[in-house]
VOBA-1610 file (N, C-alpha, C; in pm, whole numbers, padded with zeros to 5 digits, always signed):
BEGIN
Unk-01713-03118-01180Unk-01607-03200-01238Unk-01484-03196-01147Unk-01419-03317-01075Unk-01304-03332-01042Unk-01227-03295-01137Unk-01077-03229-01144Unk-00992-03212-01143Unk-00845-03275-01064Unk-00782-03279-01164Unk-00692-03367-01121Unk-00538-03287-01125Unk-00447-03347-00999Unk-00334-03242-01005Unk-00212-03238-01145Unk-00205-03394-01225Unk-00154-03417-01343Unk-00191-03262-01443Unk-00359-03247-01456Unk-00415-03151-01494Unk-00381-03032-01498Unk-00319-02962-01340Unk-00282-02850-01306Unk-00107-02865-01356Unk-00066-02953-01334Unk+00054-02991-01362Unk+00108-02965-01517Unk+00001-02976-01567Unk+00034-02979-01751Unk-00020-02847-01824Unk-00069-02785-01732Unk-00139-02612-01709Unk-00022-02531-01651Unk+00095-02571-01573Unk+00180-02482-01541Unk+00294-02482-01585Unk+00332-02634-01635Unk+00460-02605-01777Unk+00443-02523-01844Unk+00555-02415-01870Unk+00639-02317-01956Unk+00545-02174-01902Unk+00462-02198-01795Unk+00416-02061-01762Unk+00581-01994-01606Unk+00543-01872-01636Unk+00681-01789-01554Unk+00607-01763-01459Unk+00701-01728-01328Unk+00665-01706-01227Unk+00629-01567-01235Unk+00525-01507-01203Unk+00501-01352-01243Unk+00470-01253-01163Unk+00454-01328-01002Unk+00405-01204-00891Unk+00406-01346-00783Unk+00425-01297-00623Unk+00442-01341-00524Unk+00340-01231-00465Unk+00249-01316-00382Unk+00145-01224-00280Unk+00057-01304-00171Unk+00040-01244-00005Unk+00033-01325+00106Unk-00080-01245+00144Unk-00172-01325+00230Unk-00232-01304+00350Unk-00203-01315+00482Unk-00191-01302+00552Unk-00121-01333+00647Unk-00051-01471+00623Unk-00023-01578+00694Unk+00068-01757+00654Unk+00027-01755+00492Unk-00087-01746+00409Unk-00072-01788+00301Unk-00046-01740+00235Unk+00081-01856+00098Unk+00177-01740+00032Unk+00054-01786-00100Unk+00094-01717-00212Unk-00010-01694-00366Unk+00169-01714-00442Unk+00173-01814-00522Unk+00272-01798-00616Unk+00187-01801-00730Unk+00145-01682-00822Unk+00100-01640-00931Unk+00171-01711-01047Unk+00166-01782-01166Unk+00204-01788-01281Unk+00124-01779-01375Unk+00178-01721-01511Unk+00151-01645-01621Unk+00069-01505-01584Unk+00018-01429-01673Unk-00066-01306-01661Unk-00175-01363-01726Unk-00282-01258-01639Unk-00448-01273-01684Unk-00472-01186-01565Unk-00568-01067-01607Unk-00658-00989-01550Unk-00801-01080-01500Unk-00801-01023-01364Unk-00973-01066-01294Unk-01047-00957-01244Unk-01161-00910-01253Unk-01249-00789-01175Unk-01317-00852-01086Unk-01321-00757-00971Unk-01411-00797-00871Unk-01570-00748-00877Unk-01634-00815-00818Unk-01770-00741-00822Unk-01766-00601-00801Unk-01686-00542-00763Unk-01675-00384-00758Unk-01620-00308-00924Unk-01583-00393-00959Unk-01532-00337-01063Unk-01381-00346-01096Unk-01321-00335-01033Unk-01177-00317-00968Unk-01081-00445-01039Unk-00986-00404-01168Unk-00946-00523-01233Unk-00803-00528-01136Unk-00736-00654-01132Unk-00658-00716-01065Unk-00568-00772-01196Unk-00434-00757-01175Unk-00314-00831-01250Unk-00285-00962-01160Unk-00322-01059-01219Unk-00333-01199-01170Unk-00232-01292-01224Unk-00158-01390-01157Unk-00208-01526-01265Unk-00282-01603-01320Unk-00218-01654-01417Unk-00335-01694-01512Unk-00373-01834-01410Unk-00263-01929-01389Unk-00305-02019-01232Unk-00182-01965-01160Unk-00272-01977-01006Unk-00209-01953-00884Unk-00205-02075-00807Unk-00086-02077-00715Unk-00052-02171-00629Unk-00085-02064-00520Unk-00159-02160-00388Unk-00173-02118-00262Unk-00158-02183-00163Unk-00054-02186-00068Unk+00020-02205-00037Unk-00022-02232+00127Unk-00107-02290+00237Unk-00097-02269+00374Unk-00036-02387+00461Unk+00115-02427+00441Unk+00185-02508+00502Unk+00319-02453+00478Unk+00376-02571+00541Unk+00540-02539+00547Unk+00572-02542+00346Unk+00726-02487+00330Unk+00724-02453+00182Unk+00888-02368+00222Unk+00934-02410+00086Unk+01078-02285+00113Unk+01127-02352-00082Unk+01163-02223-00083Unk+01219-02199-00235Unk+01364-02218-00230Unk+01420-02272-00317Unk+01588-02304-00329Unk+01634-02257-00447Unk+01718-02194-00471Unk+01760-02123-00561Unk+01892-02191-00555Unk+01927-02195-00714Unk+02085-02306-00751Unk+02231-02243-00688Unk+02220-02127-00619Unk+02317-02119-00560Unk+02318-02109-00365Unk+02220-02210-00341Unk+02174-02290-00250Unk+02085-02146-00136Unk+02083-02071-00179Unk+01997-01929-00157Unk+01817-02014-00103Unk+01794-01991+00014Unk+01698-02050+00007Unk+01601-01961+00136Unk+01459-01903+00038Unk+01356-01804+00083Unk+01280-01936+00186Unk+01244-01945+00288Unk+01155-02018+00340Unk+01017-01919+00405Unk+00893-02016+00448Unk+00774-01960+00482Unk+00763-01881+00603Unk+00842-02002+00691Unk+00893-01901+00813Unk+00944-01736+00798Unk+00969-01707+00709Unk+01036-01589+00749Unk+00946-01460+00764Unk+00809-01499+00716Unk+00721-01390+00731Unk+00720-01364+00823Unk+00807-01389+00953Unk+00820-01349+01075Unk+00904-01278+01136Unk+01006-01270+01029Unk+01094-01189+01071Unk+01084-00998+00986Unk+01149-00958+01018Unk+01113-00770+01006Unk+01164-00793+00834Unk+01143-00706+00756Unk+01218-00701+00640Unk+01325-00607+00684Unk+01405-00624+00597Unk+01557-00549+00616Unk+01559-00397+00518Unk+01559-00252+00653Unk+01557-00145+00556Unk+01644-00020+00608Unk+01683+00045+00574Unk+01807+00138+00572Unk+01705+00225+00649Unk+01815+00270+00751Unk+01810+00356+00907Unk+01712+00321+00996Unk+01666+00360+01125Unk+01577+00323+01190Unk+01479+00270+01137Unk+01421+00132+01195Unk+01307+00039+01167Unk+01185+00132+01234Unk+01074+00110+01157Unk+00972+00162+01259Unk+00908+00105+01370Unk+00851+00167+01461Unk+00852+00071+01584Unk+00748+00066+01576Unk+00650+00009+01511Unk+00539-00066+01485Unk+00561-00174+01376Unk+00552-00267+01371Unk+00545-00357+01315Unk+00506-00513+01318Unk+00394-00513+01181Unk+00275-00604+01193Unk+00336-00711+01131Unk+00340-00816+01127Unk+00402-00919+01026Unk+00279-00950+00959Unk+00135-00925+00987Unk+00033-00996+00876Unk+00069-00886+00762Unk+00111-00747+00809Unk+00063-00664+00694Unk+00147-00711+00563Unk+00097-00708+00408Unk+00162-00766+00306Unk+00281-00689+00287Unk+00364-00732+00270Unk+00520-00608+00214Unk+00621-00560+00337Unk+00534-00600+00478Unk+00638-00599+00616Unk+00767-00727+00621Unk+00720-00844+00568Unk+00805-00894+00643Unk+00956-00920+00559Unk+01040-01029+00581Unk+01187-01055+00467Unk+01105-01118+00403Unk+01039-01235+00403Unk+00989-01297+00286Unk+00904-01233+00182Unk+00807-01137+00236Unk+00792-01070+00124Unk+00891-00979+00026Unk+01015-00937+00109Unk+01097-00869+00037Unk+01204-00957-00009Unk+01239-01038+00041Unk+01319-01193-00084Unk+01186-01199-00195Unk+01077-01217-00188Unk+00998-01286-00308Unk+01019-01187-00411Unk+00950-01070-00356Unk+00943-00919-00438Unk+01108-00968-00554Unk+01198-00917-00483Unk+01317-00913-00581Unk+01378-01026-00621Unk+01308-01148-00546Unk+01343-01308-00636Unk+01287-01239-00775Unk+01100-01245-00769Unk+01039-01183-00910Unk+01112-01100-01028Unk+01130-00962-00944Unk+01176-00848-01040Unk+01321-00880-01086Unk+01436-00994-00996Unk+01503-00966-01078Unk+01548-01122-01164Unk+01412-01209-01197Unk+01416-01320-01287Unk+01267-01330-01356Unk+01263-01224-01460Unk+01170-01240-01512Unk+01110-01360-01629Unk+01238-01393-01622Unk+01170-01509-01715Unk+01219-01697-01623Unk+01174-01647-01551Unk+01170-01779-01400Unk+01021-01873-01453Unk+01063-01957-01554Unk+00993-02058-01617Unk+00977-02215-01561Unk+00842-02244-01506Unk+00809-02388-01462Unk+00838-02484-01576Unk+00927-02528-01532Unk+00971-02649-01681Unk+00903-02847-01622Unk+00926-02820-01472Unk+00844-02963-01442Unk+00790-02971-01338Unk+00681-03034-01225Unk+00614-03040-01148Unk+00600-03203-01113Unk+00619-03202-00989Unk+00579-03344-00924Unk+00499-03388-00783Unk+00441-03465-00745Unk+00387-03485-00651Unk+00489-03551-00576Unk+00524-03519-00464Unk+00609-03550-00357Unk+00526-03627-00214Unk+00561-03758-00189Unk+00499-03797-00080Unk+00330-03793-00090Unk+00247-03782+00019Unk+00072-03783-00047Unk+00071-03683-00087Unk+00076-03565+00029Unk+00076-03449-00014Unk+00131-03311-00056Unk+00236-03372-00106Unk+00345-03311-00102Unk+00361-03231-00286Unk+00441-03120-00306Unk+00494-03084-00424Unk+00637-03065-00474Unk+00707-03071-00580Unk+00802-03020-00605Unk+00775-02925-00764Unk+00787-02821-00710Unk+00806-02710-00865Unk+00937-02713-00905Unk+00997-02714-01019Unk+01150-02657-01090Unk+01145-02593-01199Unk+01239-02502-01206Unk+01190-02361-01307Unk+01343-02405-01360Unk+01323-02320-01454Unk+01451-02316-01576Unk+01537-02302-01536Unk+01579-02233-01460Unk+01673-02140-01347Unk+01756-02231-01268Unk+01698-02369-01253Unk+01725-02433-01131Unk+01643-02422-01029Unk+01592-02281-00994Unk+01504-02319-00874Unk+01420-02378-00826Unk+01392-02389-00751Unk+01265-02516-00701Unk+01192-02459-00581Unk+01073-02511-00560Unk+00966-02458-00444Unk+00904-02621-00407Unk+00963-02637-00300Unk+00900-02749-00234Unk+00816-02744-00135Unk+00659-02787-00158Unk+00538-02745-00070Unk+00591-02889+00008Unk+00583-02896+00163Unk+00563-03019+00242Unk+00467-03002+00374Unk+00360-03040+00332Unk+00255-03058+00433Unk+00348-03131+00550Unk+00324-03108+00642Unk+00279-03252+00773Unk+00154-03334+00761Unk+00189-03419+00791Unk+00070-03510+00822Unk-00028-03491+00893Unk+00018-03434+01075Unk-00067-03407+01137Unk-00129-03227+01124Unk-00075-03184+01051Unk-00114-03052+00999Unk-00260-03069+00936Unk-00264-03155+00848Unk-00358-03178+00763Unk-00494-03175+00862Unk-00539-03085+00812Unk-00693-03030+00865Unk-00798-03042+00766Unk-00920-02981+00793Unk-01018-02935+00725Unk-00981-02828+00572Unk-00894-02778+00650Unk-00861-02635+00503Unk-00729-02723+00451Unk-00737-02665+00300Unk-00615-02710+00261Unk-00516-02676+00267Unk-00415-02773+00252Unk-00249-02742+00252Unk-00257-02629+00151Unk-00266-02669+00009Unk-00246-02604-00104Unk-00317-02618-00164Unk-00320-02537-00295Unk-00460-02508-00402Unk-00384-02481-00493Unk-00380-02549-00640Unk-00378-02447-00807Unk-00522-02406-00805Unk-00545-02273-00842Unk-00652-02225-00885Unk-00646-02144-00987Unk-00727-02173-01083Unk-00733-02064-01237Unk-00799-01951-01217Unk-00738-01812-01240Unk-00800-01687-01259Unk-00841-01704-01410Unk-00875-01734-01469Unk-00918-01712-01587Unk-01078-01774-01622Unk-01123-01752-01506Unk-01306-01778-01523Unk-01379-01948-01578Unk-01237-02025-01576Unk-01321-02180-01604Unk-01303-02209-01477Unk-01323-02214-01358Unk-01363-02278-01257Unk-01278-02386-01193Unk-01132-02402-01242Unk-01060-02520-01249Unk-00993-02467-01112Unk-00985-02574-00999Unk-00900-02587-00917Unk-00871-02757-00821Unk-00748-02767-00825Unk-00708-02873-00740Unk-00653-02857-00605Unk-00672-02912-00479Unk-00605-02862-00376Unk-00566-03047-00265Unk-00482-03012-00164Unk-00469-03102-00056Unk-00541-03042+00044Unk-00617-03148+00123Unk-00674-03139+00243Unk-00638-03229+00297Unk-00708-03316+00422Unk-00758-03439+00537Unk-00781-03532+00449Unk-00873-03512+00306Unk-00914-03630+00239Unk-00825-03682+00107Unk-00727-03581+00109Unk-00631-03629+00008Unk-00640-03493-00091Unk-00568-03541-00222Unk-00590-03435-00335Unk-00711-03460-00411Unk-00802-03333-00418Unk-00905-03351-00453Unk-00893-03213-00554
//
């Protein structure tokens, strides 16, 4: 069954933003809670749907405060000597993981109130707060893998994403 992004769209009104988490370039914006186990056993604090994120993207916050994707490149910021190793894939090294971390912890109730499709492939999120997360593909970016993905942790199989062939 296709899925449609209206779909994911009407699945993420009034859910909160609840955890920020990367792989190396791709960011995971988690909303609501729901537990997942892996075939190992091993339960995971999830969202209930996740946004995934592998293009350009930067968060704006109403007092024009604004986290962008780029920054997983820069060191995070920490009291006395930095260590002189430092990986930017590893999760929790870079500023953007440490802007997201304490965007989270200190707006816990950071509520998706509307969602829009921007351009083909494009998004705009806005939370209660004012803030906003604007996904903007390039054009010539657009590859084989997708820009972005909603995907449901909660075991129905539901996901929408952008690729080369559009939103599918």
């Amino acid at each position: 069954m296709q899925h449609t992004l209206q779909q994911a769209f009407d699945r993420l009104i009034g859910l909160p933003l609840s955890k920020t988490t990367r792989t190396e370039t791709v960011q995971y914006f988690h909303f609501g809670h729901t537990h997942y186990a892996t075939p190992q056993g091993l339960v995971l604090d999830v969202g209930e749907l996740t946004l995934a994120i592998n293009c350009a993207w930067q968060l704006e916050q109403p007092a024009n405060n604004v986290i962008k994707h780029s920054e997983v490149y820069i060191r995070k910021r920490e009291a006395g000597l930095p260590n002189p190793v430092w990986d930017w894939k590893k999760p929790g090294s870079s500023l953007l993981d440490q802007r997201l971390m304490a965007l989270v912890n200190d707006n816990p109730n950071l509520i998706v109130e509307r969602a829009e499709q921007q351009g083909t492939f494009g998004l705009m999120l806005y939370f209660s707060d004012g803030t906003t997360i604007s996904v903007m593909p390039e054009p010539t970016e657009q590859a084989a893998e997708e820009s972005w993905q909603f995907f449901s942790n909660t075991g129905d199989g539901f996901s929408v994403g952008a690729n080369s062939n559009g939103i599918q």
